[in-house]
C-alpha positions as CSV (number, residue, x, y, z in Angstrom):
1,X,-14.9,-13.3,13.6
2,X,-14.3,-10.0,14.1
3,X,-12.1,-8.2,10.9
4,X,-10.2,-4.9,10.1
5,X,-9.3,-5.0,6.4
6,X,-6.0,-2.4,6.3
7,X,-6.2,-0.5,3.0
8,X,-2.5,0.1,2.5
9,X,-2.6,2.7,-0.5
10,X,-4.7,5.4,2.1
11,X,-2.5,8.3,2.6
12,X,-3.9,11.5,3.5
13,X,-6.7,12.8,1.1
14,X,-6.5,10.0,-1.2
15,X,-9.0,9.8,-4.2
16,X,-11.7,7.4,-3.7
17,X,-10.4,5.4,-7.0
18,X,-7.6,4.4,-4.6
19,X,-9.2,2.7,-1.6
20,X,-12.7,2.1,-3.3
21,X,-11.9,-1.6,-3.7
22,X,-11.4,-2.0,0.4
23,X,-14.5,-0.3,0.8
24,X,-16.2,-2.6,-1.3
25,X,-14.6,-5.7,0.4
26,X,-15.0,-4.5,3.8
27,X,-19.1,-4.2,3.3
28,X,-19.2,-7.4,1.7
29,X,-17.7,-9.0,5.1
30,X,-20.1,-7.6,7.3
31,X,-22.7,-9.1,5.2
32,X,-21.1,-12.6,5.8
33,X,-23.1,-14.6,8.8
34,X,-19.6,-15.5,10.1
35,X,-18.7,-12.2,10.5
36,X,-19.2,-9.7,13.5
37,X,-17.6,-7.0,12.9
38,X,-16.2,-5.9,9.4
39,X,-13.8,-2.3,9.9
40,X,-11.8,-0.2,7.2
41,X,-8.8,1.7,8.4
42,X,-5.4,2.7,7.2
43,X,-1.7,2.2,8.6
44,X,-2.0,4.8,10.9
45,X,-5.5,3.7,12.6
46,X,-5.3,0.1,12.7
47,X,-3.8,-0.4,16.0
48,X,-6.4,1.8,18.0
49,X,-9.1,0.4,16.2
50,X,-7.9,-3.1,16.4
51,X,-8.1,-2.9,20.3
52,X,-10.9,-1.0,20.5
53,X,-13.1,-3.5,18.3
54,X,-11.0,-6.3,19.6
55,X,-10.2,-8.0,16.1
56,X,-9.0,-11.2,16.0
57,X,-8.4,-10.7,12.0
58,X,-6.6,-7.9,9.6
59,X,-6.7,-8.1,6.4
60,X,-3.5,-6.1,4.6
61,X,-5.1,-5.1,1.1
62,X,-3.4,-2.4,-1.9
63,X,0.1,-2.5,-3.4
64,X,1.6,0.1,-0.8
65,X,4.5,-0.7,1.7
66,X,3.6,-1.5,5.5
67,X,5.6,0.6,8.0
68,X,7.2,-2.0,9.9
69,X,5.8,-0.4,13.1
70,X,2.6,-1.1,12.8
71,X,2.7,-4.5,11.4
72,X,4.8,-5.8,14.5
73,X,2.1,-4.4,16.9
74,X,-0.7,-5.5,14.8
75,X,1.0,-9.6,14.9
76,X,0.8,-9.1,18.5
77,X,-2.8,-8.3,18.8
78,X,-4.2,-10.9,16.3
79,X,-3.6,-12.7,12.6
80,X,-2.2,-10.3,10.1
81,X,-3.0,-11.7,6.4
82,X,-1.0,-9.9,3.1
83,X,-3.9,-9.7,0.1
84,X,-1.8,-9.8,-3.2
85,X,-3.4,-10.4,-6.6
86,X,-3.3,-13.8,-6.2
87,X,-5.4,-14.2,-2.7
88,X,-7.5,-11.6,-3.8
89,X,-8.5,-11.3,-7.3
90,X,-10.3,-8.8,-8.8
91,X,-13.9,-8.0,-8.7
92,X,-16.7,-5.5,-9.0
93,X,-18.9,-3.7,-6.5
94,X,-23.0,-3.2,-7.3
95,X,-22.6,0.2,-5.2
96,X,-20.3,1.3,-6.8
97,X,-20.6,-0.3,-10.8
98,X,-24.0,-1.2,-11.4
99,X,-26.5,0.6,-13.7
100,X,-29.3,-0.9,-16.2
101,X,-28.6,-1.6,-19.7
102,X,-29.6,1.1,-21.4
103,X,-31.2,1.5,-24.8
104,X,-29.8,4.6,-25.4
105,X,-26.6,5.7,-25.2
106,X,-24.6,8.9,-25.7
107,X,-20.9,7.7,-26.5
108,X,-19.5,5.2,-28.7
109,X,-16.4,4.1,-26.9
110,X,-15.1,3.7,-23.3
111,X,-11.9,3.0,-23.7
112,X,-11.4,0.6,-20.3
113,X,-8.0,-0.4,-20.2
114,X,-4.8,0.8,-21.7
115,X,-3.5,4.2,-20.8
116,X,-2.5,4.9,-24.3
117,X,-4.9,6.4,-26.6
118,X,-6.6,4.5,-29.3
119,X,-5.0,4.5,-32.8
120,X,-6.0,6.8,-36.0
121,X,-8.5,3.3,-37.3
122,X,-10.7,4.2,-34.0
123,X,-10.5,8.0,-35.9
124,X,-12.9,7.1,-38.6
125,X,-15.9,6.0,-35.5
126,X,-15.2,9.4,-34.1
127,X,-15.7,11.9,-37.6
128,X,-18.7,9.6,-38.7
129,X,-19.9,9.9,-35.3
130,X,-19.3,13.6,-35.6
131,X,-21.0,14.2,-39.0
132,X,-24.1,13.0,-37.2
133,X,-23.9,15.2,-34.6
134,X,-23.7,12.9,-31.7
135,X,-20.6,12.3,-29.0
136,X,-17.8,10.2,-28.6
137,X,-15.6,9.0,-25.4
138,X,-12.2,7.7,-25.3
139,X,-11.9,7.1,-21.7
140,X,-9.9,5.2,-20.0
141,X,-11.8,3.7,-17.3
142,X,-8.8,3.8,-14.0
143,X,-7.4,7.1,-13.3
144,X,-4.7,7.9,-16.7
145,X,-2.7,10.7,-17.6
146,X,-3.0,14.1,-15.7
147,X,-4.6,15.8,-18.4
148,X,-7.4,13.6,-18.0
149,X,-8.3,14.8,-14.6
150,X,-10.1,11.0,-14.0
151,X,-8.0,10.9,-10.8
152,X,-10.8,13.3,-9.6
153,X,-13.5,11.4,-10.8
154,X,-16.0,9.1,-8.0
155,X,-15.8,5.6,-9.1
156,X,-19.9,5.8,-9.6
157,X,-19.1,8.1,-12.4
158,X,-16.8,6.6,-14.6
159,X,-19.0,3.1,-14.8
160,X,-22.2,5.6,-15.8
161,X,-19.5,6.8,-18.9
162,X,-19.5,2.7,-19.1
163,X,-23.5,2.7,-18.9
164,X,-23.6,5.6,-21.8
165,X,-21.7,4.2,-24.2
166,X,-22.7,1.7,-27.3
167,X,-19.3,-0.8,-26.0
168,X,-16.5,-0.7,-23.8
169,X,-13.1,-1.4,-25.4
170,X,-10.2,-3.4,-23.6
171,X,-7.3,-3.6,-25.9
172,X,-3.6,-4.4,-25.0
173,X,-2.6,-1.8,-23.0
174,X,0.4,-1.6,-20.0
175,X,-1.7,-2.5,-17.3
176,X,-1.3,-5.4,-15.7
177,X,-3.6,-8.4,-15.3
178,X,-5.5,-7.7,-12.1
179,X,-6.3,-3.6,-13.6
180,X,-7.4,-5.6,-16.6
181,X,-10.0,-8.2,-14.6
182,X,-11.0,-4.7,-12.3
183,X,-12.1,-3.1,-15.9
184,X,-13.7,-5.7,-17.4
185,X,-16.1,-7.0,-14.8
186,X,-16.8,-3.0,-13.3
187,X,-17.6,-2.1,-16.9
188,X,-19.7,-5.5,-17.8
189,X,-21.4,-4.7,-14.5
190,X,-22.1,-1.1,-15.0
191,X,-24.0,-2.7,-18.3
192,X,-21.9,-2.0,-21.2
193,X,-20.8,-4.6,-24.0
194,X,-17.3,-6.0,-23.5
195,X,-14.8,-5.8,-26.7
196,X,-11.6,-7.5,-25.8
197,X,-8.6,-7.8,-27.6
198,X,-7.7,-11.7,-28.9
199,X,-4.2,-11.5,-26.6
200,X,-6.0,-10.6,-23.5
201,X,-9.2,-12.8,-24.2
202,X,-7.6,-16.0,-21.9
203,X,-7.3,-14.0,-18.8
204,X,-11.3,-14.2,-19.0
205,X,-11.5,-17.5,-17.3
206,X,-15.1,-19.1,-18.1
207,X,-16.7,-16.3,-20.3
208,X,-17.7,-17.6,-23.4
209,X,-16.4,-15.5,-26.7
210,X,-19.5,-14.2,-28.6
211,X,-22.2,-14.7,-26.0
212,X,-20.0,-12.7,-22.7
213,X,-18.2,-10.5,-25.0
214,X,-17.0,-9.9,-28.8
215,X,-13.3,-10.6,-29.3
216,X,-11.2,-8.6,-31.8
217,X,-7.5,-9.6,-33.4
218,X,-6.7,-6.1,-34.5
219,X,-8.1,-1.8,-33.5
220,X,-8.8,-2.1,-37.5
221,X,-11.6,-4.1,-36.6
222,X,-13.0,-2.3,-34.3
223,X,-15.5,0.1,-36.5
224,X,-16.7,-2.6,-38.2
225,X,-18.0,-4.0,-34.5
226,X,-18.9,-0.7,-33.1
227,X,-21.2,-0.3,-36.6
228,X,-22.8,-3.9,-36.0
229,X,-23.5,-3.0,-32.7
230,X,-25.8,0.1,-33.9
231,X,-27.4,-1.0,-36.9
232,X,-28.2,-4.6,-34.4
233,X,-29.8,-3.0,-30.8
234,X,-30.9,-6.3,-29.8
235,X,-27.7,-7.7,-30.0
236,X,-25.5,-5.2,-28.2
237,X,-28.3,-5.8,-25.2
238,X,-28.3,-9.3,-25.2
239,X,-23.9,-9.0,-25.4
240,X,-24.5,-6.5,-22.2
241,X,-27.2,-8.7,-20.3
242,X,-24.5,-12.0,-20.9
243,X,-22.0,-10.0,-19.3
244,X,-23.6,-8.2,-16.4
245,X,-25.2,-11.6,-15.5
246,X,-22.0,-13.1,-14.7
247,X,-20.5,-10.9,-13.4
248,X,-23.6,-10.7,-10.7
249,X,-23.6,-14.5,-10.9
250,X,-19.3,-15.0,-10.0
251,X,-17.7,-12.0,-9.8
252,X,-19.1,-9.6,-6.8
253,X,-16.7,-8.7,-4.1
254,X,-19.6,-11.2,-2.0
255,X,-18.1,-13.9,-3.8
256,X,-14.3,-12.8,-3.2
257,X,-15.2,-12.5,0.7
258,X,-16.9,-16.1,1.2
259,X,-13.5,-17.8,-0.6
260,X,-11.1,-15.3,1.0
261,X,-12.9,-16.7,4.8
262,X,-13.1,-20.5,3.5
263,X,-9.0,-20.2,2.4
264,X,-7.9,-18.2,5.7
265,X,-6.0,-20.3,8.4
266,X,-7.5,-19.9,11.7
267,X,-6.9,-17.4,13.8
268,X,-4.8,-17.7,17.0
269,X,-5.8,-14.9,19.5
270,X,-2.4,-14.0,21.3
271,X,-2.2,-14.0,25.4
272,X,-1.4,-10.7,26.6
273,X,1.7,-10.4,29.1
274,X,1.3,-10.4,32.5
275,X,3.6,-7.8,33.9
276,X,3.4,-4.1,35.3
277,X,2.1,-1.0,33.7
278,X,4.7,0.7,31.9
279,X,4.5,4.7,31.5
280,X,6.6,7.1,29.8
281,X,6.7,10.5,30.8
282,X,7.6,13.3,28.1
283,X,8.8,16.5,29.3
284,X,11.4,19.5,29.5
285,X,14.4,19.3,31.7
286,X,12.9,22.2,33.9
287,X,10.7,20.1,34.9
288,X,13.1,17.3,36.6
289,X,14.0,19.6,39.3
290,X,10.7,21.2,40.1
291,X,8.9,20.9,43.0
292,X,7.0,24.2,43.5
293,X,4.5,24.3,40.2
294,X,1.5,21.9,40.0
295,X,2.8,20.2,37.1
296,X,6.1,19.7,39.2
297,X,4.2,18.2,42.1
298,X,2.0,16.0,39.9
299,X,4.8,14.7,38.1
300,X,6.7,13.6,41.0
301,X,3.7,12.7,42.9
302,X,3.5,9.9,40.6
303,X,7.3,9.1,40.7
304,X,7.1,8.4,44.7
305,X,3.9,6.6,44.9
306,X,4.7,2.9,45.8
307,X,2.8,0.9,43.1
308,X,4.0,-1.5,40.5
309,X,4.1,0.7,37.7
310,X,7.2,1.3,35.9
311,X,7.7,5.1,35.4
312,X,10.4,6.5,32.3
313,X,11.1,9.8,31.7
314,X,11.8,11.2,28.6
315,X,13.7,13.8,28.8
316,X,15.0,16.9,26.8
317,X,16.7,20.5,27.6
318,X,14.6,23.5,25.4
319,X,17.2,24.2,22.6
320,X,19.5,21.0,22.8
321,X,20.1,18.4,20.1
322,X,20.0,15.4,22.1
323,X,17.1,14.0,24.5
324,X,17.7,11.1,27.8
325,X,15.7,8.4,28.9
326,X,16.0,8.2,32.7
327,X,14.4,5.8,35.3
328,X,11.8,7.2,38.1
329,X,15.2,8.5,40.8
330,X,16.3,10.0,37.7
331,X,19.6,8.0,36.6
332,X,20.2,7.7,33.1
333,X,19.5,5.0,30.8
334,X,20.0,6.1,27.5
335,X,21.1,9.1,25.3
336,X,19.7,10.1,21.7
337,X,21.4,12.5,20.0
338,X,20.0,14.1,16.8
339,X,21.7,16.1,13.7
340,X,20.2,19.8,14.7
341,X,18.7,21.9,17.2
342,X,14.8,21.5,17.7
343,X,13.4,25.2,17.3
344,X,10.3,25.5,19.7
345,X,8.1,26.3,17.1
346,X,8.4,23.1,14.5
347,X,5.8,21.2,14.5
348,X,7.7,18.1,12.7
349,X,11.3,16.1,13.1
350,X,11.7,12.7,11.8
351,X,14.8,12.1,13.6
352,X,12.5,12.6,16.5
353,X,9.6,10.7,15.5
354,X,11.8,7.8,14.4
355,X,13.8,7.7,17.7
356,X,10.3,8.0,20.1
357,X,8.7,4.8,18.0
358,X,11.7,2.7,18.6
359,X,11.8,3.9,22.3
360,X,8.2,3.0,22.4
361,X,8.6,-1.1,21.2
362,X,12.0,-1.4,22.9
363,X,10.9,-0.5,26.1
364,X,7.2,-2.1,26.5
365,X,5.8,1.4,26.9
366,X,1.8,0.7,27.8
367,X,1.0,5.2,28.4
368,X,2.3,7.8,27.5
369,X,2.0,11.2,29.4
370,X,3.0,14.5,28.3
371,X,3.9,16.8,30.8
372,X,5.8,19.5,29.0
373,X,6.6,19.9,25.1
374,X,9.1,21.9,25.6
375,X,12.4,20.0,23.7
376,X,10.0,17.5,22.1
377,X,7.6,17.7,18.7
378,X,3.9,17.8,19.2
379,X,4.0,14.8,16.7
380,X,4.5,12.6,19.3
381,X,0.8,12.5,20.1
382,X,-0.3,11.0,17.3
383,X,2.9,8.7,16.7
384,X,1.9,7.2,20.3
385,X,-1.4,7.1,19.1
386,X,-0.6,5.3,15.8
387,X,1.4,2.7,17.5
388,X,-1.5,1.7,20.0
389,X,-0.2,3.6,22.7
390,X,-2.8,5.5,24.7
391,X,-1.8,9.3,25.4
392,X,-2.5,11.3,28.5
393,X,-2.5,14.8,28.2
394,X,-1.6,17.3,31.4
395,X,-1.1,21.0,30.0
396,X,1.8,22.9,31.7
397,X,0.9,25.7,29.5
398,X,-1.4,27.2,26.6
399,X,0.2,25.6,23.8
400,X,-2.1,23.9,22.2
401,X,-3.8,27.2,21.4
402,X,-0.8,29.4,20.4
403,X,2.9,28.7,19.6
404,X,3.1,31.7,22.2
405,X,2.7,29.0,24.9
406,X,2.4,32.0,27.5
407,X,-0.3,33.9,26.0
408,X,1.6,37.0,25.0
409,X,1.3,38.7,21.7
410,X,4.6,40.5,20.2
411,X,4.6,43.3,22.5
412,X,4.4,41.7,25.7
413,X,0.9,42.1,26.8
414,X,-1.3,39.2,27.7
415,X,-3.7,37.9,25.3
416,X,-7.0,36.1,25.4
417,X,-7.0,34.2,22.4
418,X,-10.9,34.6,22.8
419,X,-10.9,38.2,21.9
420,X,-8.4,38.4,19.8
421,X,-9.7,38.4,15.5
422,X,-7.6,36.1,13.1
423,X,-6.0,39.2,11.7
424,X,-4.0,40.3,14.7
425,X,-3.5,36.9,15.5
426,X,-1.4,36.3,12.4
427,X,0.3,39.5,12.5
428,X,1.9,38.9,16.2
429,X,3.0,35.3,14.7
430,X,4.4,36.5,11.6
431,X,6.4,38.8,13.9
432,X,7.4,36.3,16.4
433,X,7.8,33.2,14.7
434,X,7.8,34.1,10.9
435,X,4.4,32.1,10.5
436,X,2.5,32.8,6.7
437,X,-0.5,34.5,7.0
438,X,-3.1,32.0,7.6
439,X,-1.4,29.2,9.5
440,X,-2.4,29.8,12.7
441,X,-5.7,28.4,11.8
442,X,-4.6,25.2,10.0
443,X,-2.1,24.8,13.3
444,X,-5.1,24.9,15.5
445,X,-6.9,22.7,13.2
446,X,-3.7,19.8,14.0
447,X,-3.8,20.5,17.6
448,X,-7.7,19.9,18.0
449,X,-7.2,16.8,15.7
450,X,-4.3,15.6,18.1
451,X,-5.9,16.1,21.5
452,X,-9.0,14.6,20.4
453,X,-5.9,11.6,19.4
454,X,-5.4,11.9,23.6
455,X,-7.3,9.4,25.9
456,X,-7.2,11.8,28.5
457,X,-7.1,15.7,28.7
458,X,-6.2,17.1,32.3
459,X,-5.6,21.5,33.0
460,X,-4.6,22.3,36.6
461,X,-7.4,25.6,36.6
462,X,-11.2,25.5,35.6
463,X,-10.1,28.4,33.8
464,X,-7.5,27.4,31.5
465,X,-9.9,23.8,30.7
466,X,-13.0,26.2,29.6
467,X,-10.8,28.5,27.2
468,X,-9.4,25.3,25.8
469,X,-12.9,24.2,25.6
470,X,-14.1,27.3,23.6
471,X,-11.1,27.3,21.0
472,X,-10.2,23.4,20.5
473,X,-13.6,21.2,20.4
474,X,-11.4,18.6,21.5
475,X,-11.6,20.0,24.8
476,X,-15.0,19.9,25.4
477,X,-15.2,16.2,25.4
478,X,-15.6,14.5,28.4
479,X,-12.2,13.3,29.1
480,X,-10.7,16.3,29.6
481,X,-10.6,17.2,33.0
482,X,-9.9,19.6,35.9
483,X,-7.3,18.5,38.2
484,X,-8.1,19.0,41.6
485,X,-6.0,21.0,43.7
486,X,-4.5,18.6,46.5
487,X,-1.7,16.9,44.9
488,X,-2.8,13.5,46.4
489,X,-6.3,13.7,44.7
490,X,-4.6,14.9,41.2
491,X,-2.0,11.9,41.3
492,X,-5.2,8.9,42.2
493,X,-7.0,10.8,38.8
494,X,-4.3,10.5,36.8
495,X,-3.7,7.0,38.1
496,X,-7.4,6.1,37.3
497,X,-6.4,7.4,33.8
498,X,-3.7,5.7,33.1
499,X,-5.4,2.3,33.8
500,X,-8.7,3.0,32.0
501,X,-6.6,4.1,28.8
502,X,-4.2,1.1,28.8
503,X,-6.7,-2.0,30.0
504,X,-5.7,-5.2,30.5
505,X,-3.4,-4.9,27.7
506,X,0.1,-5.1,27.8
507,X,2.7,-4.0,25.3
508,X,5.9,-6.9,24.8
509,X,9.3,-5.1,24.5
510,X,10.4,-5.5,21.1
511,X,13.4,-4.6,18.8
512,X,11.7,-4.2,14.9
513,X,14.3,-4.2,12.0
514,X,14.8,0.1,11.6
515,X,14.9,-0.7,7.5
516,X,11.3,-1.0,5.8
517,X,8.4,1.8,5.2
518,X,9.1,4.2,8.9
519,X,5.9,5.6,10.4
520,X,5.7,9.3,9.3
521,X,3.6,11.8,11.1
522,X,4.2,13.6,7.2
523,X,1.9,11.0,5.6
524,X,-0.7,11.1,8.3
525,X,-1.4,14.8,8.1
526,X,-2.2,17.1,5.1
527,X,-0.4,19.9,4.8
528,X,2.2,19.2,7.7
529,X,5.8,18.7,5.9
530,X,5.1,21.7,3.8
531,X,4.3,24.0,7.2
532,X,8.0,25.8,6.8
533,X,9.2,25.0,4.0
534,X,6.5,26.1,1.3
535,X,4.9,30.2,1.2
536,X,1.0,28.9,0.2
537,X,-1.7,31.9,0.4
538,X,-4.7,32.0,2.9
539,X,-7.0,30.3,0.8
540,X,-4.8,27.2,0.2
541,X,-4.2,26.6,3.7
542,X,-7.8,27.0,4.8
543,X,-7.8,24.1,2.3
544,X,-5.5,22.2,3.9
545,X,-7.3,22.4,7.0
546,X,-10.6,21.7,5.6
547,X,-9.1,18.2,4.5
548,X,-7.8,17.4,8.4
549,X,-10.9,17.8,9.1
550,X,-13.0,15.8,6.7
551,X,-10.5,13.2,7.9
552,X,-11.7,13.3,11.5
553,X,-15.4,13.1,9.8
554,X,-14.8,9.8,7.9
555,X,-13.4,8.6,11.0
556,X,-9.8,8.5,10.5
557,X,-9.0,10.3,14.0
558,X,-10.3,8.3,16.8
């Protein structure tokens, strides 16, 4: 069996309180005989690493709403399985909760679950506690208030607070009776002595009051325990050994993954559709018409070649508010129009990205190769790519490097971007475009992240392909490509392309609902829906680009 668990609540630069959990699960599978292959991934990865692994099994897991995009593709590739609370109930993590019990400790309290504080009775523990000089927690263990700053805090950390402290306290607070289960058996784990309030005390199914944990009606009661606890060391260990033992005994995310297998329905691998390759071509309306560039030639080099590939175009004009989809002789098939104008320098339209994705499942498409941005978002690389939709990447100009696709700074002279210092290069942007100072890096930082999205890189001179190279890492890997010059041998390298990046795969047309969670190149990117709309100083977008790229790292960008 071959798994991708889907963590649903990944967005961006999530804290590691919110997608822990999957990582936990997702080890525990690959330890499991049955299993071959055990990958984590989020909405916006699962389809590219789903064919690339070849699963046969996702598992959805988290609370957050599945763009409906991305589930559709992912039932046509294999079984898609929801986890709620009730398939997958909660757990601990040894890598993540456990510590000894220790026989010292350097807080009373660790307040696990609730978010409200703990009531004026819990006072008297803390000024007895502080008229001997010692320290006092009133934690709550899952990320609370703002002021708390927990939301910053590695999972590892917050079960050592656990480990410190002389109990942990799990009274009747809003949470809800998964974040409850989570608490108790991370903080019994992380060796700390459970007190439970009466009223929650059933949801511990099988712990045995007074041997797993000590069970309180009322807070009143609780520095009377706390007090036992000191003056009887013994005790509180044997209360913390009870409770870590079962926990390691029933309650490891090892345990969760062997019932979640033995409950699954089997899985039903889908046949893929036997039909012709279907490629949509992106590009400007100036390039319809000619005949006389290298791009030109390439592009309808692959139009005339008789083959049983189905070529689209997708058309639109440089400043219009519409774009067409035509056939391969150029006859209309379709018209999108949109509320504005596209200015050549946004990076991001959602009317845009929404109208591509549904052009992408209605019409089967298997590649998609871009040409020529010109009318058209650069979010449409990693849209395609986020869909499972392998992108092929032939540069008509310099873009990628500078919105000044020609290489010329604001007085007309030709630039090398290789010469040029990151000074000048934001003062000829601010001048031309109205860019911030600073943004030119953090727009280079999407482009390298979004060619390295392409499964093919192709520049028609050795020269434009090496100052790629030395700007955009993405560039230097080995699919990207010099064309050659004879238009015959550039159109059989593309064609090679196209079928190593789409397989034996084929995509079935489709028509998905357009209500439900969209697909939002916003979400997928730090940083990017803020690019116009928000003045941020150099340092905070260096930031920004510092997260896209420890996103690439952790593997997020294939």
């Amino acid at each position: 069996m071959r798994v991708l668990v889907l963590d649903l609540a990944l967005a961006g630069a999530a804290p590691a309180q919110r997608h822990y959990r999957a990582m936990a699960l997702t080890r525990a599978l690959r330890d499991l005989p049955e299993v071959e292959t055990a990958l984590l991934a989020e909405p916006w990865t699962a389809i590219t690493l789903a064919r690339a692994h070849r699963c046969n099994r996702v598992l959805a897991l988290g609370p957050g709403a599945f763009p409906e995009a991305v589930l559709e593709r992912l039932r046509a590739l294999c079984s898609v399985t929801r986890l709620d609370a009730a398939a997958l109930q909660p757990a601990a993590a040894p890598e993540f909760s456990a510590f000894p019990v220790a026989d010292a400790f350097l807080y009373d309290v660790f307040h696990a679950s609730g978010e409200r504080p703990l009531p004026a009775a819990v006072g008297r523990v803390r000024r007895e506690t502080a008229r001997r000089g010692a320290a006092s927690a009133f934690l709550p263990f899952r990320a609370g208030p703002a002021r708390e700053g927990l939301d910053r805090v590695a999972p590892r950390e917050l079960a050592r607070f656990a480990n410190l402290s002389l109990a942990t306290v799990l009274d009747a607070g809003p949470a809800a009776r998964a974040d409850f289960l989570a608490a108790a058996m991370e903080s019994a784990l992380a060796g700390s002595p459970l007190l439970v309030q009466s009223d929650l005390a059933p949801w511990l199914e099988g712990w045995t009051p007074g041997q797993d944990y000590l069970a309180f009606h009322d807070l009143d009661e609780l520095p009377g325990l706390l007090e036992s606890l000191r003056a009887d060391p013994s005790r509180r260990r044997r209360l913390a050994l009870a409770g870590q033992g079962r926990v390691a005994a029933h309650h490891l995310y090892r345990h969760r993954a062997e019932c979640l297998l033995r409950d699954l329905p089997d899985a039903i691998p889908p046949a893929p559709e036997a039909r012709a390759l279907h490629v949509l071509h992106v590009l400007g309306d100036a390039l319809l018409h000619d005949r006389a560039s290298a791009p030109g030639r390439l592009l309808h080099g692959l139009l005339e070649t008789e083959d049983e590939t189905v070529h689209r175009l997708y058309s639109s004009p440089a400043h219009g508010h519409y774009a067409r989809l035509l056939d391969a002789r150029g006859e209309p098939l379709r018209r999108m129009r949109f509320p504005d104008f596209l200015r050549p320098t946004r990076l991001l339209c959602d009317d845009r990205e929404q109208a591509f994705s549904r052009l992408l499942r209605e019409e089967g498409i298997d590649v998609v190769h871009i040409h020529d941005l010109t009318g058209h978002t650069p979010t449409l690389i990693p849209l395609a790519a986020a869909l499972g939709v392998p992108v092929i990447w032939s540069a008509r100009d310099d873009r990628a490097l500078c919105h000044n696709a020609d290489l010329r700074d604001d007085r007309g002279a030709a630039c090398d971007p290789r010469r040029v210092t990151p000074q000048r290069c934001d003062v000829c942007l601010e001048r031309r475009h109205g860019f911030a100072r600073g943004r030119q890096a953090y727009r280079r930082t999407l482009w390298n992240a979004w060619l390295r999205q392409c499964a093919g890189l192709f520049f028609f001179r050795r020269e434009a392909l090496e100052l790629h190279a030395d700007l955009l890492p993405a560039a230097a890997r080995p699919a990207a490509q010099a064309l050659p010059e004879e238009t015959p041998e550039a159109v059989r390298a593309v064609q090679a392309a196209y079928a190593d990046a789409a397989g034996e795969w084929r995509w079935p047309r489709s028509a998905a609902p357009r209500d439900g969670k969209r697909l939002r190149v916003a979400e997928m990117q730090a940083g990017i829906d803020e690019f116009w709309t928000e003045q941020r100083p150099l340092a905070k977008w260096r930031e920004i680009a510092g997260a896209v790229l420890q996103s690439q790292r952790r593997g997020r960008t294939p």
